[in-house]
Structures are given as C-alpha cells and as structure tokens.
C-alpha positions in Angstrom: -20.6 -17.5 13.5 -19.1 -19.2 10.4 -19.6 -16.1 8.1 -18.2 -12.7 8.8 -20.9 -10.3 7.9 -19.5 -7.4 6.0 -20.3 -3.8 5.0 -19.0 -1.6 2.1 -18.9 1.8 3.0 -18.4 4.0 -0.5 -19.9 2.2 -3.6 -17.2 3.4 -6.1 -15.0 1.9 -8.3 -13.3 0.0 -5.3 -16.2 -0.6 -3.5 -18.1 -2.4 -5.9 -15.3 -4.2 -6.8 -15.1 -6.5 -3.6 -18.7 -6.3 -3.6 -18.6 -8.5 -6.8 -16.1 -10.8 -5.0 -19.0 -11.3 -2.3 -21.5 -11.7 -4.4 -19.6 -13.8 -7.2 -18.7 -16.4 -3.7 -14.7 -15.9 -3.9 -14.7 -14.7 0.0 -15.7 -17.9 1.2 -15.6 -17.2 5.0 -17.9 -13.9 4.5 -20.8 -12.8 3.7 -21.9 -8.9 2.5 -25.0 -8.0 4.3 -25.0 -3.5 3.4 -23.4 -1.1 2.2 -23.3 2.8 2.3 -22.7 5.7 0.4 -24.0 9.4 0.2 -24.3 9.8 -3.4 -28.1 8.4 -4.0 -27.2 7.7 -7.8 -23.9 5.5 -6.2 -26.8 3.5 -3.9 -29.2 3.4 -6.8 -26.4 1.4 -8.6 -25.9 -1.0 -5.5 -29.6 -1.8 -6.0 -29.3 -2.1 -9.3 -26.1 -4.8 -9.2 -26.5 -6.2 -5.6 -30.6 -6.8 -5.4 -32.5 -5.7 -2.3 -31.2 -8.7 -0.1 -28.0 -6.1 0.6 -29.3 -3.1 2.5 -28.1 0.0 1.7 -27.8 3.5 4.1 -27.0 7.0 2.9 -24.0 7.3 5.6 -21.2 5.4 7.5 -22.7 5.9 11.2 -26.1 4.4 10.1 -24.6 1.7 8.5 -22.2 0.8 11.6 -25.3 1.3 13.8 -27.4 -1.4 11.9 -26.2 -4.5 13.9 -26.3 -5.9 10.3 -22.3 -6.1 10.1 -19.4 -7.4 12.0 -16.5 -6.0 10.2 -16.4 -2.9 7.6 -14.3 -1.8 4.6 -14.1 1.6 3.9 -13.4 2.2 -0.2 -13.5 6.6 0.2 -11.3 9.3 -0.2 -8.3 9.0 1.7 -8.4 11.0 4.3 -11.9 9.2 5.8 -9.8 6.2 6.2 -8.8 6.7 9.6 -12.0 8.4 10.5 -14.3 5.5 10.0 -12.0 3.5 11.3 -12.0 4.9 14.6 -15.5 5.3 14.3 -16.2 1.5 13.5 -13.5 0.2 16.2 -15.0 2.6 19.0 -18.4 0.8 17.9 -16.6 -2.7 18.7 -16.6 -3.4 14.8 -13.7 -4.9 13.3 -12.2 -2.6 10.4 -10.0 -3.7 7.0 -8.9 -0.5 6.2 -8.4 0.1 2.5 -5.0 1.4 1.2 -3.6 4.2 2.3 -3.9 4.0 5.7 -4.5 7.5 6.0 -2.9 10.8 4.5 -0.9 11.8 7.2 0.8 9.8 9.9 -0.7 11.8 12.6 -3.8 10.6 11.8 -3.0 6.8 11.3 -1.4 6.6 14.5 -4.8 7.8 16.2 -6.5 5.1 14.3 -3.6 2.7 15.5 -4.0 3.3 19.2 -7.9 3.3 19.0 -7.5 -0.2 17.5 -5.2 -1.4 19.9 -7.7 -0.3 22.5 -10.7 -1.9 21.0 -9.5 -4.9 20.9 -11.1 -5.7 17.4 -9.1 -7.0 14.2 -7.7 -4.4 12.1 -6.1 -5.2 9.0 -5.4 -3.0 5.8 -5.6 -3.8 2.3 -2.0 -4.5 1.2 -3.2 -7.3 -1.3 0.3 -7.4 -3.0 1.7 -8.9 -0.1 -0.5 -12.4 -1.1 1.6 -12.3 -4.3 3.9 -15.5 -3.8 6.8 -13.4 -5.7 6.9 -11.1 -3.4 6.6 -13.3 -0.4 9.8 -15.7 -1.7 11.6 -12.2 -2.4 11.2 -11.2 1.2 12.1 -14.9 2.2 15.4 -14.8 0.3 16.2 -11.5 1.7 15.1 -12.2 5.5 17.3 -15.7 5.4 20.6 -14.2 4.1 20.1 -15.6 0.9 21.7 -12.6 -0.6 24.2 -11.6 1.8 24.5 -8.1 2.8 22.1 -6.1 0.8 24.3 -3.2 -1.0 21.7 -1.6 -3.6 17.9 -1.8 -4.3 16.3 -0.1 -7.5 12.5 -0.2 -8.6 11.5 1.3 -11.7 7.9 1.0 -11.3 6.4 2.9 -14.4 3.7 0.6 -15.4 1.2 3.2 -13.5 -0.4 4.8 -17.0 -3.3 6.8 -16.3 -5.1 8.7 -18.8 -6.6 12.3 -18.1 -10.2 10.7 -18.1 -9.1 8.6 -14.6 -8.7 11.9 -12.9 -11.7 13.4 -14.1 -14.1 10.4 -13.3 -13.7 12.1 -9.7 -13.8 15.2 -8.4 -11.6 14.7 -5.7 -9.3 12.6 -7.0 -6.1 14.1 -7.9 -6.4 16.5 -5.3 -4.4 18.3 -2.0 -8.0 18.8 0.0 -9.5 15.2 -1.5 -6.6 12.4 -2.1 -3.8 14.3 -0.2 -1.2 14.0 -3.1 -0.7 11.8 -5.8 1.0 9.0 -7.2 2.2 8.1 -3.9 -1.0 8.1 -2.0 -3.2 6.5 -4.7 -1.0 4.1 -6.8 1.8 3.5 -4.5 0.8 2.8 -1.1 1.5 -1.1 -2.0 4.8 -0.7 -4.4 5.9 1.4 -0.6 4.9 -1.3 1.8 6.6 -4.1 -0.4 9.8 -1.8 -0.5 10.0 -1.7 3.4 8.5 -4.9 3.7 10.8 -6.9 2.3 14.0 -4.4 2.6 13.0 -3.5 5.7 12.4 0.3 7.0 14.9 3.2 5.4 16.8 5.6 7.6 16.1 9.0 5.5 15.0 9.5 2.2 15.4 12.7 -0.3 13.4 13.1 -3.7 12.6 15.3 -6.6 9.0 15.4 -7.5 7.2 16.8 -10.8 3.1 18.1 -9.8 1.0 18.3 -12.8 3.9 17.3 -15.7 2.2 14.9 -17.8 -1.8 15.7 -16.6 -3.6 18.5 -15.8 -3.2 18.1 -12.0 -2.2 19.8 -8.7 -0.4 16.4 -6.9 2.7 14.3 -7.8 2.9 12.7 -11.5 6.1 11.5 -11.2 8.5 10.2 -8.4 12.4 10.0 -8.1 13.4 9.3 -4.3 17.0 8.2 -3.1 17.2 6.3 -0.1 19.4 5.6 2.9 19.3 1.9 5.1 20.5 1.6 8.7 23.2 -0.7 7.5 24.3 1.2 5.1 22.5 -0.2 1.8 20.8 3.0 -0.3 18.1 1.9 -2.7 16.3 4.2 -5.8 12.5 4.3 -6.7 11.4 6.1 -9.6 7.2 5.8 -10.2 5.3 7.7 -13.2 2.0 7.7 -14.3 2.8 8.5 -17.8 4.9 5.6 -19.5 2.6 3.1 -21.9 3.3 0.4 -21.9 5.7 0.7 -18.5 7.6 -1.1 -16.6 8.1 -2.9 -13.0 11.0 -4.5 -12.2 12.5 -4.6 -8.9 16.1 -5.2 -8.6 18.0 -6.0 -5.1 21.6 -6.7 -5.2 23.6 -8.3 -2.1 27.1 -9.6 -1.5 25.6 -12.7 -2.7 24.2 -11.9 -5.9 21.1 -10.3 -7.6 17.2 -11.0 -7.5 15.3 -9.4 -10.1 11.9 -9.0 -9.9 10.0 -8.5 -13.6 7.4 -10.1 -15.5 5.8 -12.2 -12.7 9.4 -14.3 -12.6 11.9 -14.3 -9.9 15.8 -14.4 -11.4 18.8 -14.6 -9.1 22.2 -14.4 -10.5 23.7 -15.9 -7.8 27.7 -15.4 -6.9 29.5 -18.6 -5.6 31.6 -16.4 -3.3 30.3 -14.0 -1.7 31.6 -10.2 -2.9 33.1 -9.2 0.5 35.0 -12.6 0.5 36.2 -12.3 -2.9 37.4 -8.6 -2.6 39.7 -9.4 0.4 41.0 -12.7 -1.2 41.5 -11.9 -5.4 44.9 -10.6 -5.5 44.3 -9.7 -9.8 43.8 -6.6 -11.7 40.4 -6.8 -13.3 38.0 -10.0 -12.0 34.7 -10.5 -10.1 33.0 -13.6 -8.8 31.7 -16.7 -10.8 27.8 -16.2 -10.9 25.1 -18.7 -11.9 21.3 -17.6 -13.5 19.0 -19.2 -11.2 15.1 -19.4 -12.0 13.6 -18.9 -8.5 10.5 -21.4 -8.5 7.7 -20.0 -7.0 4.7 -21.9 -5.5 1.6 -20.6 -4.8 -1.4 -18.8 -6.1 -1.7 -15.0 -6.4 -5.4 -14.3 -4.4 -5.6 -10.1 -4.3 -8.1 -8.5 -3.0 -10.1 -12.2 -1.7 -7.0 -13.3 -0.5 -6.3 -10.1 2.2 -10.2 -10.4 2.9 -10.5 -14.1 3.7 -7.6 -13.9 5.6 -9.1 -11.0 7.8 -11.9 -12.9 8.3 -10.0 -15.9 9.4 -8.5 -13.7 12.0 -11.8 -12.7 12.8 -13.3 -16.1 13.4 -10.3 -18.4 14.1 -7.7 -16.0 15.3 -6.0 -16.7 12.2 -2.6 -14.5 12.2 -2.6 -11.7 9.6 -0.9 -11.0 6.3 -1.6 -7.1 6.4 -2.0 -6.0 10.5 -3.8 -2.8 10.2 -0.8 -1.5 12.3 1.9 -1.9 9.2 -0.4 0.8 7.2 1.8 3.6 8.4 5.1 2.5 7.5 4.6 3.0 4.3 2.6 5.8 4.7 5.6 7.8 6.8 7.7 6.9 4.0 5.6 8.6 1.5 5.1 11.5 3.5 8.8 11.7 4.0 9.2 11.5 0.0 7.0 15.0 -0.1 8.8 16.4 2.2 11.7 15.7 1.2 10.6 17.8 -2.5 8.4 20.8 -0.8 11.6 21.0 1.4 13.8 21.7 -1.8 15.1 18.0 -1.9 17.1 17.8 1.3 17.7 14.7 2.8 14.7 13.8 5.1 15.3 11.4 8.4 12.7 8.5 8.4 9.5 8.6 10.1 9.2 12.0 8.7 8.4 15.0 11.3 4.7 14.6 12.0 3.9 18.1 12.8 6.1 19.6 9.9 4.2 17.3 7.4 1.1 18.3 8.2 1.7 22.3 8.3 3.5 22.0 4.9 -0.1 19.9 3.7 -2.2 22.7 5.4 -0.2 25.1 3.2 -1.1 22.4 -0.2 -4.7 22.6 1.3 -5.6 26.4 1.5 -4.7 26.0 5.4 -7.1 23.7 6.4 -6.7 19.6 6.2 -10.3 17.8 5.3 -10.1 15.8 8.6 
C-alpha cells in the first residue's frame, strides 16, 4: 500500500473541506475513495463536487463496512466523535478524529482504551500544532529557555462569528447537539496549545457569559484563571464577538517574555535571570537589563494536510505522530473543567475535572438526557 485510502464521514462544512485537499492532491500519501452522510441533499452535493469515482453511503456503518477505506475522519457533531471512532477502531480501521475529541471526558476515555486495544492509529485533528510558531514556542519553553515560567496570558478574541454561523446549523450552538460553545467548537486547539506547550494546569476557575452577544443557549464568552503544579497561574479570556480581534499569547519566565502575535515570535529576553537578580540587587527601584529578540522561525505552516499526511505516514511507515489521538482529552478535561468551574458558581475546579459531576451537570444543560 503506498496510498492510505480514506473516507469522509459528514459532508459539511469540514468535511468537504479536506475533501478538496484530496481531490485538489495536497495529501500526497492518501487517497479519498467514499464518503457518508444522512442528509441526501449533503450526498447530492458530494456528487456534484467529487464526481462518481468517490462513493458515497447514507451512514457511517455502511461506509466502514465497504472495505473501500483504511482510515476514516469523522467531520459531525460532537458528541459522534467518539462513537464512530469506537465503531471504526472495533472494525480494525484506523480513525483521525476531528477536534473535539468528544464532549465529555467519559466518553473520550472509552474511545481511548478501545484504540489502544485495536491496535490501529488514532490521531486527532490538532492542525495548530504543525504551526512552526507554536512548535519553537513549546521548544523555548520545554529547554528552559525562559527560566521558571511565572505568568501566561492569551487574549484570544479573534473568534468573530456572526448570528448567520449559528443558524447555518441546527445543532450547532447547542447543549443536546455541540455540547457547549466557544470552548467545544472554536477552542479545542487554542486549549491543546495552552497545555501543550505550558504543560497541564492543576485547577482552574472561570466566569462564563451563555447567549451575551448571540441569540444562543452555550458559552459566548470565556474568562478562566488558572493554577500550574509549580506554581505559575496563567489567564485566558476567548469571545466570539470582537471584529476585528485579537490573538496574542504572552508567557513570561524568570528569563524574560515570548509573545506570540501576528504570526511573529518576540522575546524580550533578561540577561540575568529575575530570581538571580532579586537576591543580588541591593537598590531601591531596578529590574534586569532585557534585549528584544526576533525569534526566527523556520518552517512551513501545513493545517489540516499537514496533521493528515502525517497520520497517514504513521499509518504506512510507522511515522511518529504530531496529534496521538490519546492527547484529545487533555484539552478536552480542561474545557469541561472551565464549565464547571461557572455552573458551579466559579469555584476553583481541581484538573481533570470530576467525570461523573460533569456529565450530571450537562444532563441537567441537556433536558436530562446526553445524545450519546
């Protein structure tokens, strides 16, 4: 095999979205051979764009039971994510889950141990992690680079979304069909870069506003507070209203500060460290000598392609991966600890959140019944 043979299962926004990087040749290593969907109008568009050479079925199981595919991705509501991945990995079929992972931990960590059973390749769709900016941010912060990490801050408001994006979809916007917000649709990769290159918090608390600036029932806008095992304490504040928005990223250690904003990496860098200087400067009023330092970055940006031609490389050369399916919860635990934290009045929240709390607290958000 020198092609991994792929199937789309959902042919939405998403879905059709990596089935133009098939068909347009930027997944080198794969090859999309069906997709699936229940909505005939959404398979009568995948005739339409994709030509009869892709063959298309009206649900998952039919699609998974072709023997036309050896790995699927599954672009649906959330909550489906873990289901057809369980239900492609029992089949032997190797599974790219799409971001979230899932909607509630309990769930993922079903998915997790069914995968590690299998014995397929499981990977999810974290596609920021290919972004070279990111990778040398993690880098700086994994060497020492910037000493002891004290603070992180990310003002990540460059989310706009318009009341027509939550009314293109019925479920969309949802408790019973995305299973919250913000945090489950836009944030799932802003999360897994936070712990991914900061590593994983201790506790969290958060306020949260539901339906402030759109006529929705989930989150709209995000304030969260967090504690580190060693003692750092980060903010994250994420909005879907701002225009134009902004993203910057801001990590400061005994060493100095990375910033992270406008596809540029600064680093005002201290020439002593902060803890040395604070035992040894015996004046009123001074702080450490500090230099602006461009961080050159090398390296291409590849998205979506990149996270999917690496999967397939792990498929067929055993190639390690850049997203293991098992990392999907982490930041997945943190955003169910971030809820919550709010529909818990804002009290500070220990990190992974209480699975079966979590989920009775949803039931309530969901009429007392979760979709799976």
């Amino acid at each position: 095999m020198d092609k991994v043979r792929f199937g789309i299962i959902g042919y939405g926004r998403m879905g059709s979205q990596h089935a133009r990087s098939f068909m347009e040749g930027k997944i080198k290593n794969g090859v999309l051979t069906a997709v699936a969907d229940i909505d005939p109008k959404r398979l009568e568009i995948a005739k339409e764009t994709l030509g009869d050479g892709i063959k298309r079925f009206d649900g998952a199981e039919a699609l998974l039971d072709s023997g036309l595919v050896d790995a699927v991705i599954p672009t649906v509501p959330h909550y489906y994510h873990p289901t057809y991945g369980i239900m492609a990995m029992k089949k032997g079929i190797n599974f790219l889950c799409e971001k979230p992972a899932g909607v509630y931990a309990e769930q993922v960590e079903r998915m997790n141990q069914v995968a590690k059973e299998s014995g397929v390749v499981f990977g999810v769709m974290f596609n920021q992690r290919t972004n070279p900016i990111y990778q040398k941010a993690k880098d700086l912060v994994e060497s020492g680079e910037l000493g002891r990490i004290i603070h992180a801050h990310w003002l990540i408001t460059s989310w706009f979304r318009a009341e027509s994006y939550y009314k293109s979809s019925s479920w969309r916007a949802t408790w019973k069909g995305e299973g919250g917000g913000l945090l489950l649709n836009q944030n799932p990769h802003n999360l897994d870069l936070f712990q991914w290159i900061l590593g994983y918090p201790k506790r969290v608390k958060a306020e949260l506003y539901y339906g402030k600036h759109r006529s929705i029932e989930v989150e709209d806008d995000v304030y969260a507070l967090f504690e580190f095992p060693g003692g750092a304490t980060a903010s994250y504040i994420t909005t879907i209203s701002d225009a134009p928005g902004t993203n910057r990223f801001e990590i400061d250690g005994t060493r100095g500060r990375l910033v992270i904003e406008n596809d540029a990496l600064m680093f005002n860098r201290l020439r002593v460290d902060s803890d040395e200087f604070n035992k040894t400067f015996k004046g009123e009023i001074g702080q450490p000598e500090n230099w602006k330092v461009e961080i050159p970055v090398k390296g291409n940006y590849t998205s979506h392609p990149g996270i999917i031609m690496n999967f397939a490389d792990a498929i067929l050369k055993g190639t390690k991966l850049i997203a293991p399916g098992e990392d999907g919860i982490k930041g997945l635990e943190i955003s169910n600890g971030i809820h919550l934290s709010s529909w818990l009045g804002g009290i500070w929240v220990d990190l992974p959140a209480d699975k079966e709390l979590f989920k009775e607290e949803l039931k309530k958000k969901c009429g007392g019944v979760l979709t799976q």
